[in-house]
N, C-alpha and C positions, 0 to 999 in steps of 0.2 A: 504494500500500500504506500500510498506517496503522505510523505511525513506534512509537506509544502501545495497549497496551491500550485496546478501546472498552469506554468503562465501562458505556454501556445494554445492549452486546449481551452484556456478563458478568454481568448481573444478569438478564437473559433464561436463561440457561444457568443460574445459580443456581435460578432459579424451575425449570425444568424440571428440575434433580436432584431437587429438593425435592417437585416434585411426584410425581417417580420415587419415591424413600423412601416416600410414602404409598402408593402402588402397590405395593410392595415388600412391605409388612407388612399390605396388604389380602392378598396371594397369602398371605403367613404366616399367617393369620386362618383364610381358607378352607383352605389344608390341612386345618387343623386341624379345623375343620367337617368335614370328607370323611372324615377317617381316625379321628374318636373313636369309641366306642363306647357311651358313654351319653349318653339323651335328653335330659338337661339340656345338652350340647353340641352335637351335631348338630342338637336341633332348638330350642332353646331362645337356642341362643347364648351360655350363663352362659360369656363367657371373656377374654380380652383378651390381644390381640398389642402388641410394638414393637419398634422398634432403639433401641438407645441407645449412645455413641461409650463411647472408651477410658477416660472419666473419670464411667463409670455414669449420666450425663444420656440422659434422654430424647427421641429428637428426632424422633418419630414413630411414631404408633398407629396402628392398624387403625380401618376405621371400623367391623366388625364387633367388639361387647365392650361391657360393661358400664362406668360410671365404676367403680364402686365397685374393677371389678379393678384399670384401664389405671390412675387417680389412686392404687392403693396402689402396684400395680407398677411406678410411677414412682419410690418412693422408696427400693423394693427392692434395686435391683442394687445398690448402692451395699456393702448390706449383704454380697451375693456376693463379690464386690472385697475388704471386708476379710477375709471368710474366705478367699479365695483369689485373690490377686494376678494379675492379668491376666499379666506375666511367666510364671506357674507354668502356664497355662493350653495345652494341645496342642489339634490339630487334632482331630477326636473329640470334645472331652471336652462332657459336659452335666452341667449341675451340678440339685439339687434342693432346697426344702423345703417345709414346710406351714407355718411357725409364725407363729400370728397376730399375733405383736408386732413380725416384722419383715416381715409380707405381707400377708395380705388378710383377717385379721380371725378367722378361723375355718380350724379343723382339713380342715373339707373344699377348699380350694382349693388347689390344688398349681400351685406356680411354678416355672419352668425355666428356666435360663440359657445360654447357650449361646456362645462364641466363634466371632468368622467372621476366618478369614485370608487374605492377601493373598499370595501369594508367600512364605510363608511367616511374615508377621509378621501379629500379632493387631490389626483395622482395626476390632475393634467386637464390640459383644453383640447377641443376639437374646432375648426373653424372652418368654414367655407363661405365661398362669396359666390353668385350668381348674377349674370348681365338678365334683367326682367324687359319685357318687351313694353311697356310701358310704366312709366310713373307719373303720369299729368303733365303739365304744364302743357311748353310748345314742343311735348317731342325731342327726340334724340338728332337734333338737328344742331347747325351755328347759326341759328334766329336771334337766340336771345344774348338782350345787352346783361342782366345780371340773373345770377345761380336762382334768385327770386323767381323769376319765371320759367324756371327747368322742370321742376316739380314739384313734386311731395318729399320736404325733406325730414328725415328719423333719426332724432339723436340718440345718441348711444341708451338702450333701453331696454325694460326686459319685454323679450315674445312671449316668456312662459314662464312661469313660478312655482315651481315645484308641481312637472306634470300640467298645469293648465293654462293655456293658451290665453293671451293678454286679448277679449274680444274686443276690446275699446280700439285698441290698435288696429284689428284688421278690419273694423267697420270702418276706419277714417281714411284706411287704404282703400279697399271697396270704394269706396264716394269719391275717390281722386283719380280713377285711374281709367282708363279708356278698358282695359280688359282681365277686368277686377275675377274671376274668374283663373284665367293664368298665371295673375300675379301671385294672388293669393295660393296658387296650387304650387308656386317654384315658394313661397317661404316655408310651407309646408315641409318641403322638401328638404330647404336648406335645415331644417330641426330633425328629420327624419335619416338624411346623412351623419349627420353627428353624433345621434345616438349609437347608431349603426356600428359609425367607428369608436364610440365609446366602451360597447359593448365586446368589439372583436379586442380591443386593448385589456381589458381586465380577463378576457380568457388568455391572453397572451402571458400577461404578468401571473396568471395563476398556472400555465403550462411551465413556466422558467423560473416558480417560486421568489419572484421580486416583488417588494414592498413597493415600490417610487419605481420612476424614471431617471430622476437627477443622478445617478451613478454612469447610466446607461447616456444620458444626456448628453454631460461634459465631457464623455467620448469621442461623442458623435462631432460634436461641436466642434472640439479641440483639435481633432482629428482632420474635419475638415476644414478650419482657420488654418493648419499648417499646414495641407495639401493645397491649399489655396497660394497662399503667401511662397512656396516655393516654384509653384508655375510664375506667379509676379515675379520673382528675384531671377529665372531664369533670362527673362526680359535685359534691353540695357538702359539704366536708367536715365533721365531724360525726361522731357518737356516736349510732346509733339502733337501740333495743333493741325483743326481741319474746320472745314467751314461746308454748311450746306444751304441753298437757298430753295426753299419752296412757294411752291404759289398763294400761300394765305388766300382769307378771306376776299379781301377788297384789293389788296394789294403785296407784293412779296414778303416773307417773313425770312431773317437772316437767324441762323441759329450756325453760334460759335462756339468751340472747344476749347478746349489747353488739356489736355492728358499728362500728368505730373506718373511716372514711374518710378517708384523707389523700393525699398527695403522692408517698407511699412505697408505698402499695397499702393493702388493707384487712386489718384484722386483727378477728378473731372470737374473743371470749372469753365461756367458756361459764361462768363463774361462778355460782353461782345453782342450778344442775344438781344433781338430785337424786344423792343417793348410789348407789353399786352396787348391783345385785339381788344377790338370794343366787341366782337362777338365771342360765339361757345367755340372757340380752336384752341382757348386757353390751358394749362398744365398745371396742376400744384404739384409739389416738388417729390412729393413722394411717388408719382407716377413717375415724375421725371426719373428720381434714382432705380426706378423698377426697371425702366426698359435702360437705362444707361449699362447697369449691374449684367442684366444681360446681355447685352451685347459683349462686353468684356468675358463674359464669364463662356460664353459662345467659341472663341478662338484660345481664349490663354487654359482656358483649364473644364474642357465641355467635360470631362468623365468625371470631374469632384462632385458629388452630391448637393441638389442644394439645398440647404438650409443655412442659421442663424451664421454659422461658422463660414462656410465660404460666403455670404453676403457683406458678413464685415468688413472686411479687406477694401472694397470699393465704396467709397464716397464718393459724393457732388457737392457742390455750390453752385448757384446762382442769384445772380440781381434781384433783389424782392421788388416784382413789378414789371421783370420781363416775361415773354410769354412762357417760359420755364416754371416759374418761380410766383405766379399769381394769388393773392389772398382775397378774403372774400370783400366782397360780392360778386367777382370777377364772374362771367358766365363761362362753363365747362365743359357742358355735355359731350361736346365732338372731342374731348381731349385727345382721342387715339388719334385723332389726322395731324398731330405735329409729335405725337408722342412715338408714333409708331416709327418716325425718320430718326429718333436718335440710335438705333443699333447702327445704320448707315453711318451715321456721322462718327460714330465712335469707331464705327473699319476705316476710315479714314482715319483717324489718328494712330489705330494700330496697324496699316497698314505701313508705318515707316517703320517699325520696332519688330516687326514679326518677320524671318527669314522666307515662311512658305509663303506670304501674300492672303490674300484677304478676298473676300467675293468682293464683285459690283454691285451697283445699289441695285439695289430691287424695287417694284412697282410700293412695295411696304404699307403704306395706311390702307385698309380698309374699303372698298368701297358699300356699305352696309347701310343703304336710305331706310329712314322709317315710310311706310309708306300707308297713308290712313285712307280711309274713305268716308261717305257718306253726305248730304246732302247741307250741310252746316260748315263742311272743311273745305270744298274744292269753291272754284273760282267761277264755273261756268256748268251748266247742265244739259242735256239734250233737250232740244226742241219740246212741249209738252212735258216734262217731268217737273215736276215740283221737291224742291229739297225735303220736305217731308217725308216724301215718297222713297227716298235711299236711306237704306240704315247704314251708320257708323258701324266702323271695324277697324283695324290697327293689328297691323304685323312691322315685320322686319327682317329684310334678306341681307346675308351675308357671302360675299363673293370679292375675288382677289385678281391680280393681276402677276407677271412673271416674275420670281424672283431672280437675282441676278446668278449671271455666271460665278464657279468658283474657280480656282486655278485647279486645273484639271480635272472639271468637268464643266457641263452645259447647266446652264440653270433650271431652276424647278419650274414648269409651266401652270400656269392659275396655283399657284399654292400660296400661301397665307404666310406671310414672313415678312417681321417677327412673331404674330398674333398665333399662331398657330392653330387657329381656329377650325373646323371642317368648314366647307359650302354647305349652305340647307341647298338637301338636294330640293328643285324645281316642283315635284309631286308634293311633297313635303306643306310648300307653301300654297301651292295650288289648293289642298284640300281644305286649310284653314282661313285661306280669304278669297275674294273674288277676285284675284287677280289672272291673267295669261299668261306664259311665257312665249312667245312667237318663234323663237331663236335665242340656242345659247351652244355657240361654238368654239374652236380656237382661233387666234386673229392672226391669222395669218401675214406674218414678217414684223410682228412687233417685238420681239426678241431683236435683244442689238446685237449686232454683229461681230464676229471675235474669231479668236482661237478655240475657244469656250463659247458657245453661243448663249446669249439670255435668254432665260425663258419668259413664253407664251403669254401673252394677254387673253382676253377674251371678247367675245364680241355677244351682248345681251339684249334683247328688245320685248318690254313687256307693257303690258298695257292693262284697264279695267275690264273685267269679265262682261262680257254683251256690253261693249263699247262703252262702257261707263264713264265718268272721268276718273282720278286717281291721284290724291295731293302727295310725295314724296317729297319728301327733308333731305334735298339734296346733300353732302360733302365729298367730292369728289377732288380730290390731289392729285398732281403730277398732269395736268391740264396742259399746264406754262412749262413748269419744268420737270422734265423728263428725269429718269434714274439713269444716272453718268455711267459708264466704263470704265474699267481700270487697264494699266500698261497696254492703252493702243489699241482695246476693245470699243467701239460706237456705244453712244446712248440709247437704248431703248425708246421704244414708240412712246408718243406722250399722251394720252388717254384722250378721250375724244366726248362731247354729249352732245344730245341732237334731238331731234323729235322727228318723226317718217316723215309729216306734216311738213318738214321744212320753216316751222315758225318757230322763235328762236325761245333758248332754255339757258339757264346759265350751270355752271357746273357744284353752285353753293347757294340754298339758301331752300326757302319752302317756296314751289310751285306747283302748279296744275299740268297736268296730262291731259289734255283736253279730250271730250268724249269723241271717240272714234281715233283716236290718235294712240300711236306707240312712243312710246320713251327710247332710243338707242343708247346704250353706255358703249363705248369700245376702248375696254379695262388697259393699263400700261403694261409695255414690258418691261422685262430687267435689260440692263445695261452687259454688253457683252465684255471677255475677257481676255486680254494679248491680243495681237495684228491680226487681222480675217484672214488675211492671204499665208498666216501660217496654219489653217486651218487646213485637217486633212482634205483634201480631194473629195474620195468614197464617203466622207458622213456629208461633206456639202449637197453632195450628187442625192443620199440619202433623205437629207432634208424635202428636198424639190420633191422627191417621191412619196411623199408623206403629208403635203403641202402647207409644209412650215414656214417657208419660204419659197418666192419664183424662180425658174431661170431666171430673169432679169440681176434679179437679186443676186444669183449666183454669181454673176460676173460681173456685175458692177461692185459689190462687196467682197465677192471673194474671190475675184478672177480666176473662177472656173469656169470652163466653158463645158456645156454640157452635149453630146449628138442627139438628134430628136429621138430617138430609142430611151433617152435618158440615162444613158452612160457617160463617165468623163472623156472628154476625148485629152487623151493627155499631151498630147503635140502640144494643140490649142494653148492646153490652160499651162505648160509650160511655158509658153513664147508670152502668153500673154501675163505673165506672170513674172519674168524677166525684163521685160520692159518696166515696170516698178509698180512695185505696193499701190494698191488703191487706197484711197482716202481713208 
């Protein structure tokens, strides 16, 4: 018999809790998929699970969820804590709120806490956020000048009090919300997740005979702080900034870096950053460090775990009162459409410090309109119909454009990056609202040009069921500026909106579809990667046959020349390839 603790076979056993907690909060995850009620959740994914121990640390996500949630709702609980004391906390109780300055950025995401005990004493939180297809106001649009008019907002609060659901609360949600019904069926959820993962944690802790987590915690933590911090120190330290411009609201919006590398982890300051919109494209900072953290955490050290430990390492700063860094009453809602460009801008900065190189920007934000209907919201009606006569309804589709090249490979086509969201498939949305989809393909030649091609945009046209009209909250990015190329790759297509009708639509704000009319979106691509004409031959030839790209294309970008058979003729795109590099 061993006199001693074996120390390998207790860090075997450590690993295997550790690995449980991830298991643990993937079932958390999926509940919560099974049992919500709007398509932004069950099919889309917009949500993020975790546990975190007695002292609001994080120490384990779902791998179902978004950064943008899991990295705000890492900083969250903390907030729950001080309004309400883990001591003050009963078996039952689920606590709630929306507010985007101490959660996920915007009015529509709703975050739940939840207590799990042990024999009686409190061993840990569970928490999950959820994007809800409605909360009042004006919608998930950039309409409004302040948070005021966003929606219904819920300070930190309890849902439930030992087992019994706070009905005060969801009658005043009820009475706010366009589709009281799903809303109330995803809080539901967010309570019925957390039990779930409550319950799978105390069989856990009673399979491996542990009292707490905090042993198991400061492992986890520790462990991954310093797997973190030694990806940073392999880095060379240094100060390397990058700059991106997108299309704002009304007018361009400059968003600046400084990337600080040291010893101590990296810090990211946005100095430089243009001021506040007067509309919702605004950021409070905690989203901001959400998707910053990711991006960094994407190339210097993607296989560390994330939780509490490897999030520390990276910081931010920014101006209070640029659009990064906005306090209230700043309006929010659209915050993903500038939020979603900082993993881009931050491959920029690492793009001088990292040996293997970095992707190209990708199409990134979102293009996800609310789209409502009914006779009280649209601008115009068919001949004979009275707005009475149309009932109100409220959904919300989520759909992406190419992400960019990476060095040594082609970009991903329509995928969602950074958001990692799914697309609601097309059926999905059809069955829950009166909407069409006419057309939804890939767009062929919006991928930029490269060594690395970008990937695929998409080409969408949807309109009101039996010619209806159909008001949509536009936010649509990358209109003006397109997602750039890296070493000698072209920029990607710039995203395009239109109406069949030919009467004009803008790319931001709430408009009408008018009845009989379709809406075109034609989604951006990513930006490609290294010189075209170093691009193989056989995949360009490839491409044409697939129709990702034209011959045209072929040889004007990547001077191959193709025979009408669609083989390379390799003379051709020799000679014509020695005479010099296309553009």
């Amino acid at each position: 018999m061993l006199s001693r603790p074996n120390a390998a076979l207790s860090q075997i056993q450590t690993q295997i809790m550790w690995s449980r907690l991830v298991a643990v909060v993937e079932e958390q995850a999926q509940t919560l998929v099974r049992t919500a009620f709007s398509t932004s959740v069950r099919e889309a994914g917009d949500l993020s699970a975790g546990i975190f121990d007695a002292r609001g640390r994080m120490l384990a996500q779902a791998v179902t969820g978004t950064p943008g949630h899991v990295n705000s709702m890492a900083n969250a609980v903390r907030h729950f804590l001080d309004a309400h004391p883990l001591a003050t906390m009963r078996p039952g109780d689920h606590y709630i709120t929306n507010d985007p300055w101490l959660t996920c950025g915007h009015l529509h995401d709703l975050t739940a806490v939840t207590p799990t005990f042990l024999d009686g004493r409190a061993v840990g939180l569970f928490a999950a956020t959820v994007h809800v297809v409605d909360i009042g106001g004006l919608g998930m649009g950039p309409d409004g000048r302040q948070v005021f008019e966003e929606g219904l907002a819920i300070p930190i609060m309890r849902l439930a009090r030992e087992g019994v659901m706070n009905e005060d609360l969801l009658r005043i949600v009820r009475a706010n919300v366009r589709e009281p019904l799903q809303v109330e069926g995803d809080i539901y959820a967010l309570a019925a997740c957390n039990d779930e993962g409550g319950r799978r944690l105390v069989e856990m802790m009673r399979e491996f005979g542990i009292a707490h987590v905090e042993t198991l915690g400061d492992t986890i933590v520790e462990t991954s702080r310093a797997a973190m911090l030694e990806a940073i120190r392999a880095l060379a330290p240094g100060t390397y900034r990058n700059r991106l411009v997108m299309d704002g609201y009304d007018r361009p919006l400059r968003l600046d870096a400084a990337m600080t590398v040291s010893d101590s982890g990296i810090h990211v300051d946005f100095a430089g950053t243009s001021p506040a919109s007067t509309h919702g494209i605004n950021v409070v900072l905690n989203y901001t460090l959400a998707y910053t953290a990711f991006g960094v955490k994407c190339l210097v050290a993607p296989e560390v775990p994330n939780n509490a430990g490897s999030l520390a390492p990276v910081t931010v700063s920014a101006p209070p009162g640029c659009v990064l860094n906005v306090e209230r009453p700043f309006a929010v809602a659209a915050r993903h459409t500038v939020g979603h460009m900082l993993p881009d801008l931050v491959f920029g900065c690492l793009e001088q410090v990292l040996p293997g190189g970095v992707p190209a920007e990708g199409a990134s934000a979102l293009w996800n309109p609310q789209i409502n209907g009914g006779g009280s919201i649209v601008d115009e009606l068919p001949d004979g119909v009275e707005p009475g006569d149309v009932p109100s309804w409220s959904t919300v589709i989520f759909h992406c454009g190419g992400a960019g090249a990476r060095p040594g490979k082609d970009g991903l086509s329509v995928t969602a990056f950074p958001s990692g969201v799914r697309t609601i498939p097309v059926e999905a949305t059809e069955t829950i609202a009166p909407v069409v989809f006419r057309r939804r393909e890939f767009r062929e030649g919006s991928g930029g040009a490269g060594a690395f091609r970008g990937g695929l945009g998409q080409v969408i046209e949807i309109g009101g069921a039996d010619g209806l009209p159909i008001s949509l909250l536009c936010n649509f990015e990358r209109v003006q500026h397109p997602a750039r190329g890296r070493q000698g790759g072209h920029d990607g297509a710039a995203g395009r909106v239109s109406l069949a009708s030919g009467r004009p639509i803008r790319p931001k704000g709430r408009q009408t579809v008018p009845p009989g009319d379709v809406i075109r979106l034609e989604l951006p691509g990513g930006g490609g990667h290294g010189a075209p004409w170093r691009r193989d031959p056989a995949l360009v030839a490839a491409d044409v046959a697939d129709g990702v790209i034209s011959p045209q294309c072929a040889e004007q970008d990547y001077a191959v020349v193709l025979r009408p058979d669609g083989a390379v003729d390799a003379d051709a795109t020799r000679r014509r390839r020695s005479v010099g590099a296309p553009s």
